[in-house]
N, C-alpha and C positions, 0 to 999 in steps of 0.2 A: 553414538549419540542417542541418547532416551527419546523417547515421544511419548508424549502423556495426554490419552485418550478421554477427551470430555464430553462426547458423546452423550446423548438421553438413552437411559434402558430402554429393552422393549417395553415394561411396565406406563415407561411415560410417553409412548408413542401414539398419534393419533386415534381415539375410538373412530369407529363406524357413525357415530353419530355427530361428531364434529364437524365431516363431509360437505354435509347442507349448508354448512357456514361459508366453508371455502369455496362453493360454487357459486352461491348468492352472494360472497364478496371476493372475488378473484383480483388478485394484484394486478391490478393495470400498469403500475409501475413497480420500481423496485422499494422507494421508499415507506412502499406497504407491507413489504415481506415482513412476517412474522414468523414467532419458532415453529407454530404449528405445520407452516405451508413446508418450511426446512425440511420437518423430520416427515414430512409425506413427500420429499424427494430421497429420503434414505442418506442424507448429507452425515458424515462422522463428522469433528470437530478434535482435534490435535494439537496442543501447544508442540512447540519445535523449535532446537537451537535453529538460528538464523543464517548461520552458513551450509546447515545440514540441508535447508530448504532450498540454498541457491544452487550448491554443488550438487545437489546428489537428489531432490525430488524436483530441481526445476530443469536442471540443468542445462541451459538451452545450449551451451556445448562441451565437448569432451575438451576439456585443459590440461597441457603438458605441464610440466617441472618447471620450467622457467616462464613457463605464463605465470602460473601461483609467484614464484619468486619475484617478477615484474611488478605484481600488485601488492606486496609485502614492502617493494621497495618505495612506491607510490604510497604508500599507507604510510609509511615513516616519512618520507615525506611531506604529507599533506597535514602531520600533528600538529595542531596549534596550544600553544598553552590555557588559552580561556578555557574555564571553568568555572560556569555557574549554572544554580537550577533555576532559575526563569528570568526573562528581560528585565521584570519588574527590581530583580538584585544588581541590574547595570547603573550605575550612576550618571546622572546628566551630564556633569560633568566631563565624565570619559569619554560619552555617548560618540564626538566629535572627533575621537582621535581613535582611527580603526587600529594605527599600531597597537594600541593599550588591549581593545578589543580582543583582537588574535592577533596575537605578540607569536611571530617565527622564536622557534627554539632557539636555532642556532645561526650566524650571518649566512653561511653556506647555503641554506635549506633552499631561498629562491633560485638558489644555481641550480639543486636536484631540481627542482621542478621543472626550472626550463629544457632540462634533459632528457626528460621522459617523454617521448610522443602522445603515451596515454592521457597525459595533463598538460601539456606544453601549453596548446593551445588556448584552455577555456580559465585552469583553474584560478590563477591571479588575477586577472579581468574580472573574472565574478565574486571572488572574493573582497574586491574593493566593491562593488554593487552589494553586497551580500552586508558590506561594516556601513553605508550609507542608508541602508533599511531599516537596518537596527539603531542607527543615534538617528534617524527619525523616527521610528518607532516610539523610541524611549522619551523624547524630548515632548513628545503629544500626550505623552502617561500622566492625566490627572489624577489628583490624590482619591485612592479609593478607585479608580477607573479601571474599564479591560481593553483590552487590547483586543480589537474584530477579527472575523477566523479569516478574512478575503486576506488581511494583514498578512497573517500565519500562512496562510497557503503562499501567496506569495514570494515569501521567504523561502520557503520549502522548496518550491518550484526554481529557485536561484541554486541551491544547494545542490538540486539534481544538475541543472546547466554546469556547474562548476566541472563535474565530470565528465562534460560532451556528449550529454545526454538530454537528445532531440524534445520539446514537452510543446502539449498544446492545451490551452484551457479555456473558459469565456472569456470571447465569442465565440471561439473558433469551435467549440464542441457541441456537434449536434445530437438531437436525440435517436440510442441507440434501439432500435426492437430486437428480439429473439423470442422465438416460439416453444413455450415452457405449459404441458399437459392440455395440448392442441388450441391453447389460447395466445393470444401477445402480451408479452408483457415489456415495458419500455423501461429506460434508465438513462443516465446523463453523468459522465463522471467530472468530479471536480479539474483532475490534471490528466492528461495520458502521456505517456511514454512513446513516443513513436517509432522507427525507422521510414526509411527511405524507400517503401515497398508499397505500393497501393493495394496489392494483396499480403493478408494478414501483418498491417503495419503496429498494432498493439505491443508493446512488448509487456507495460503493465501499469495498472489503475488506478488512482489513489483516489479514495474518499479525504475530504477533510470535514468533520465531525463539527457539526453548527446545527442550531436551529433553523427546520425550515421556514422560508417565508415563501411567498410568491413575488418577493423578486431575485431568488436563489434561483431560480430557475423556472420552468415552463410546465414543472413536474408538478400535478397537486400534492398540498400537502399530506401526508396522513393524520387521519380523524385527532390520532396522540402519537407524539415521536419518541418512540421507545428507545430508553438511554443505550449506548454504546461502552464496551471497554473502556473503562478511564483508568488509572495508574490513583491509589489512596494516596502516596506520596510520590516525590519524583528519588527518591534516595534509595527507595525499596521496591523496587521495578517488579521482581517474582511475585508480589502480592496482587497484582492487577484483577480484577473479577472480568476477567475476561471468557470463562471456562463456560457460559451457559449460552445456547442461540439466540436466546431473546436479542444479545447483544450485538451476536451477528450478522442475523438474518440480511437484514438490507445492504453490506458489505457483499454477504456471499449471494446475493441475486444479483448485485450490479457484477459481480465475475460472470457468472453465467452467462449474463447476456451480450457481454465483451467476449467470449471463448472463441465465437466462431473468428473474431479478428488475430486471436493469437499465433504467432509464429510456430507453435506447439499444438498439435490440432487437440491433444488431449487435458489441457493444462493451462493455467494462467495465474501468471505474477501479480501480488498485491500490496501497495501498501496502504496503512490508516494514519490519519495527522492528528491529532488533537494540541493544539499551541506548539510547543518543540516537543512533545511526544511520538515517536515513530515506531510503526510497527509496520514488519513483512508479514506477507501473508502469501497464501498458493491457496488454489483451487483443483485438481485434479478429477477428471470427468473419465472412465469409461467408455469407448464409443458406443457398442450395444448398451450402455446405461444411458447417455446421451439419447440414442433413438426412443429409449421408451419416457424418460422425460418429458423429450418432445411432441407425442406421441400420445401415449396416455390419454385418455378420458380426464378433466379433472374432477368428476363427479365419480370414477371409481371408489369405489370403498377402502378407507385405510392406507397405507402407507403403499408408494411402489414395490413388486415383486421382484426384487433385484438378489440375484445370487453376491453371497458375501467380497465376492473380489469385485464387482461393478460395484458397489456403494461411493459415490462420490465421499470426496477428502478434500476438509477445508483445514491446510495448518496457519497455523499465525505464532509469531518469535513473541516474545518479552517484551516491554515499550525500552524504547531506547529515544533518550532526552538529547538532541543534539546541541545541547547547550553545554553539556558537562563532558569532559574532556577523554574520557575513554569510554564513552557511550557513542560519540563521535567518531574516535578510528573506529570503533565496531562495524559503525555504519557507512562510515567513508571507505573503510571493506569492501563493504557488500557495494556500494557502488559501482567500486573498482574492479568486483566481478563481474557484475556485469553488465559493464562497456567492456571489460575484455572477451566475453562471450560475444559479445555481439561484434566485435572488430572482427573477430578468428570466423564466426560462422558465415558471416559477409564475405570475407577473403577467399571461405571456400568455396563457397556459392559463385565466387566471379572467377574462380579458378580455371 
């Protein structure tokens, strides 16, 4: 599978003189990171297929043959027929009727579901909470109106539960610190991904893409809220301007400062929400790049000294629209992967 490196040259990496800025204005939180502060931690940046990042850079466990084929069978399973690109294309009408919604392919398909241990449990019970969010959603859509991102997270946050997959969000998320070029910097993520482990309970992070306010949270705002990856159309996903820091920076600081909760002491799972927009992401950290990270002067001159294999790796997939119907198994995939990474590596852990 390709990986397509978006990275700044050296050409465009922090002067010497930039410095005095980043000392005089040091990210207190995360929603201040900007490109500059990124490429003075040595961050690459990598588009990446979306199961190349689960299976094989996240991997939080080694899966046999019939694990894949368990979630292959879960996957066909859990396909729904709806297809569309945004609520706004849902009719009021229908709004009320979750069959029409997500119409089962076939009679059978709730029998596979209740057969599978992987889904038995959560997926039909969230799915009827999942069609009553959406025909009220839709029913509240004034002409010309949007739809609020707490709305959309929400949603989202259902869609993960569907898989039996543990989430916590406000209230319940408090603010995170970690020590980044001998200063603190704080963050607060919108949803987390938990397990059942009070040490490194993280499994992974999701930003949902809003403007700040001050009552988004406890975090100040930044002075300007520099735009995020959006998707030009929802039909042409490859096109996203996703490929420069500007737009990541504040995603890949709130990873960092999540890291040290991750199950993976070198790595961490991410996803971005923007409305039914979803995208994975990873982080991967070096430990000797980590110590000098945290470590560091942030008043040293120019970019970290890191030998080319320490350089932090942030990848992130394609957006995928879980509105539209094989954007959807893509992502009901990856789900599926991993709760089953995380069933298998729990099982062995209590082995």
């Amino acid at each position: 599978m390709s990986v397509t490196d978006t990275s700044a040259s050296s050409q465009n990496m922090m002067s010497d003189s930039d410095d005095t800025g980043i000392v005089n204005m040091f990210p207190k939180s995360t929603s201040e990171w900007g490109s500059n502060f990124v490429e003075k931690l040595g961050v690459r940046c990598r588009q990446c297929d979306i199961f190349e990042i689960i299976v094989n850079r996240w991997r939080l466990f080694n899966l046999f043959d019939e694990d894949y084929l368990e979630v292959e069978s879960c996957t066909n399973a859990c396909d729904l027929e709806a297809n569309y690109d945004s609520l706004e294309d849902m009719s009021t009408e229908k709004a009320f009727s979750p069959e029409v919604q997500w119409r089962m392919r076939v009679r059978t398909q709730e029998n596979d579901i209740l057969r599978d241990p992987l889904i038995s449990k959560w997926f039909l019970g969230k799915l009827t909470e999942i069609n009553h969010c959406i025909a009220s959603i839709i029913s509240q859509i004034e002409p010309g109106g949007v739809v609020s991102e707490l709305k959309y997270q929400v949603l989202f946050e259902k869609v993960l539960q569907a898989f039996g997959l543990s989430t916590l969000s406000h209230p319940f998320i408090v603010t995170q610190k970690a020590q980044i070029l001998g200063r603190t910097t704080s963050s607060k993520a919108d949803i987390l991904c938990c397990r059942d482990d009070l040490e490194n309970p993280v499994i992974f992070v999701c930003e949902v893409k809003k403007a700040l306010s001050n009552e988004d949270d406890n975090l100040p705002p930044p002075p300007t809220k520099r735009p995020r990856a959006t998707c030009s159309t929802l039909d042409d996903v490859d096109t996203c301007d996703s490929g420069n820091q500007w737009s990541w920076s504040q995603h890949i600081g709130e990873l960092f400062v999540y890291l040290e909760q991750s199950p993976i002491s070198d790595r961490i799972l991410g996803f971005t929400i923007e409305k039914t927009l979803v995208r994975v992401t990873l982080l991967k950290v070096h430990p000797a790049a980590m110590e000098k990270i945290q470590n560091t002067p942030v008043n040293r001159p120019g970019s970290l000294k890191l030998n080319e294999y320490e350089k932090p790796e942030f990848y992130y997939s394609q957006c995928y629209n879980f509105l539209k119907r094989q954007h959807r198994k893509d992502l009901f995939k990856t789900l599926l992967l991993i709760k089953i990474m995380q069933v298998r590596r729990e099982a062995a852990r209590n082995s």
